[in-house]
N, C-alpha and C positions, 0 to 999 in steps of 0.2 A: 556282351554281344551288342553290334551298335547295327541295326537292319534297316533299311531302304525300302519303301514303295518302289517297285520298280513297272508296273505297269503303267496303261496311256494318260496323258496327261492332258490338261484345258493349253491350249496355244497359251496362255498369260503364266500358267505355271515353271517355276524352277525345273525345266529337264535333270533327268538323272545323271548324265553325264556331268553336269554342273555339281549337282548333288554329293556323286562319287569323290568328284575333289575335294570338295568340302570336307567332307570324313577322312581322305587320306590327309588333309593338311591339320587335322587334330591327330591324327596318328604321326606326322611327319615330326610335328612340335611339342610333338609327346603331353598333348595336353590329355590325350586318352593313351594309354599305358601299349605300345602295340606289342608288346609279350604277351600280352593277357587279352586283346580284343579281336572281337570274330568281328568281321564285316561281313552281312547277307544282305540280300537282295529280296524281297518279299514281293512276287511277279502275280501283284495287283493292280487293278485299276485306281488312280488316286480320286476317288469322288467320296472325300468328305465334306463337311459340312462348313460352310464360311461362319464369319464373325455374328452374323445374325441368328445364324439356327444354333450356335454355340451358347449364344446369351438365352434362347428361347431354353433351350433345355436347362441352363443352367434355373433359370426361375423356377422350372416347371420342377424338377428336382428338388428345390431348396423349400417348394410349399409345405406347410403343415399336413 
C-alpha cells in the first residue's frame, strides 16, 4: 500500500496533486509493482516536524 497525507499544507509544501503523480509515475514505470499496490489518500493535515525537531528527537531518543 503506498498512502498520501492528503490534508492542508504549508504554501512551501509539495501539493498533493503534485504528489499524486509522483506515485502514479512509479506505478506507470513499474518501479512499484501496480498489480499489487494500493494508493490511499490519508486525509490529514501535513504538520510534521522539520529537519530540526527530527534531529532533536533523534538525540533525545538515542540517550542512555
Amino acid at each position: 500500500m503506498q498512502t498520501q497525507t492528503g490534508g492542508w499544507t504549508k504554501d512551501d509544501d509539495v501539493s498533493l496533486p503534485w504528489r499524486i503523480r509522483q506515485h502514479k509515475a512509479l506505478l506507470e514505470e513499474k518501479v512499484l509493482d501496480p498489480d499489487s499496490t494500493v494508493m490511499a489518500i490519508f486525509p490529514s493535515p501535513m504538520m510534521y516536524a522539520g529537519p530540526t525537531e527530527v534531529r532533536n528527537c533523534t538525540v533525545k531518543n538515542s540517550a542512555p
